[in-house]
C-alpha positions in Angstrom: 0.0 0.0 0.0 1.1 3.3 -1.0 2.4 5.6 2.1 0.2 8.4 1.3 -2.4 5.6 0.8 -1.8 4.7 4.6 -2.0 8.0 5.4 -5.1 9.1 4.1 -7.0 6.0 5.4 -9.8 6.1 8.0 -8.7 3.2 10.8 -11.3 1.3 12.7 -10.3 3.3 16.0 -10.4 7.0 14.4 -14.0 5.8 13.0 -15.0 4.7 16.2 -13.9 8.1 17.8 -15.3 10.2 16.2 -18.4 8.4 16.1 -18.3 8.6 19.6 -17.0 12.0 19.7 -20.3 12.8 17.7 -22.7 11.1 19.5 -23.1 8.8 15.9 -24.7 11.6 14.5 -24.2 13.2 11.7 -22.8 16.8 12.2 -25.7 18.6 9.4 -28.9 17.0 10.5 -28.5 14.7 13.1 -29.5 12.0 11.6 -27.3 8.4 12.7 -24.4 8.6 10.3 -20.9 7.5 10.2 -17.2 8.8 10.6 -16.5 8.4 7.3 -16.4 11.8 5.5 -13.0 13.7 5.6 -12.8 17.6 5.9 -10.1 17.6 3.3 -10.7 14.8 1.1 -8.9 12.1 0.2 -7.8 13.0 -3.1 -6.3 16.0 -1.8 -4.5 14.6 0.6 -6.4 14.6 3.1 -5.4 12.7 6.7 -7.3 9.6 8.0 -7.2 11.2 11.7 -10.0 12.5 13.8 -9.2 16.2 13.5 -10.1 15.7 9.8 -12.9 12.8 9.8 -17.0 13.9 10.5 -19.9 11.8 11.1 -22.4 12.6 8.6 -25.5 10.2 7.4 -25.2 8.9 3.7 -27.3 12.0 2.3 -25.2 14.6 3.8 -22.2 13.0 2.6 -23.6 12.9 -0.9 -24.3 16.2 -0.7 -21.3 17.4 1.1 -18.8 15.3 -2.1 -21.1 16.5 -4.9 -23.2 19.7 -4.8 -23.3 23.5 -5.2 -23.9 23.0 -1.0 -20.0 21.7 -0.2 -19.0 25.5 0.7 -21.6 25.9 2.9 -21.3 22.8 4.3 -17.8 22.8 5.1 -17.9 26.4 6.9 -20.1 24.3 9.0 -17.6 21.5 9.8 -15.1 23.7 10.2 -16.8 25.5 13.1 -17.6 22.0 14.4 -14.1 21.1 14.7 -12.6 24.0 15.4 -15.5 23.7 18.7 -13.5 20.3 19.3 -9.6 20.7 18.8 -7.9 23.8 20.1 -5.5 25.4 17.5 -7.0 23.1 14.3 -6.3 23.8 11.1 -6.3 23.1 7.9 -2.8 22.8 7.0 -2.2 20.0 9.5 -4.8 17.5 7.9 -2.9 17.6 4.6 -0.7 14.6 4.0 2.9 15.8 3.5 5.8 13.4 2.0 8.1 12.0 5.0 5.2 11.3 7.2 5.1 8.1 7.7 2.2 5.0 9.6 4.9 4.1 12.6 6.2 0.8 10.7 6.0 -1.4 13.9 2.4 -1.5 13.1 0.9 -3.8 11.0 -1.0 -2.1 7.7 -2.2 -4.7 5.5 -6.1 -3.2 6.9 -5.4 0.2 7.0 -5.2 0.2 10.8 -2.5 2.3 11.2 -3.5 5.1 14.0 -0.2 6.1 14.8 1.9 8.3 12.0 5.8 9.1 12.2 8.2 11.8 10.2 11.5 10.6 8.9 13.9 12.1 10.8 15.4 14.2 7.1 11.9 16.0 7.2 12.0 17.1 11.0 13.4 20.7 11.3 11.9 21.8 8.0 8.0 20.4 9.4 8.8 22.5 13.0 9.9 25.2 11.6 6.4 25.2 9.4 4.5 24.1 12.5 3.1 21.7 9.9 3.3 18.4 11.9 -0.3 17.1 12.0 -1.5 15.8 16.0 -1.2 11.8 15.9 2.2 12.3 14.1 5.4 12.1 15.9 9.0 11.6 14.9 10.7 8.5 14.1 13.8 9.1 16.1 11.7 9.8 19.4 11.2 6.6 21.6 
């Protein structure tokens, strides 16, 4: 599996967090829904970690990937996790190369949780304040 692949993958516990951080409701209409719609999407390298994932029903998330609505909509899950995580932002859910899944895991189901840096990319990423919560370095213990 590609590394940005890994990267960009919802895992089993961030699903379950932030279904449980949401009450399993979707964040638009409060309908049940699912953590399975990223703020920044996939395709744009968007991060499989909570600060990035939103519980939405199977509606909103149609709506929210595919109509005229999506800027509206995201001003409103912004806000919501904004509400959730001090100092979010956008930059940080953006996958950026060197960051790693912490390779003592195993990812052949896109389980990874944890996320490292190589240690080439660290000063540069500090220096940015671009390293994403639920990412540490590889050369810490």
């Amino acid at each position: 599996m590609h590394k940005r692949t890994r990267a960009c993958a919802i895992s089993k516990s961030t699903r379950e967090k932030v279904e449980k951080r949401d009450n399993h409701l979707c964040i638009f209409c409060g309908c049940w829904g699912r953590g399975e719609a990223h703020f920044i999407p996939r395709s744009h390298g968007g991060l499989g970690i909570e600060e990035n994932i939103l519980t939405v029903c199977r509606p909103c998330h149609d709506k929210l990937d595919n109509s005229v609505n999506r800027g509206e909509m995201l001003k409103i899950a912004e806000e919501y996790l904004k509400r959730h995580y001090k100092g979010w932002n956008k930059e940080s859910l953006i996958y950026q190369k060197g960051m790693l899944p912490h390779p003592k895991q195993d990812f052949k189901a896109d389980k990874a949780d944890k996320h490292c840096i190589l240690p080439s990319e660290n000063e540069d990423l500090m220096r940015q304040n671009l390293i994403p919560e639920g990412f540490y370095f590889l050369d810490d213990p």
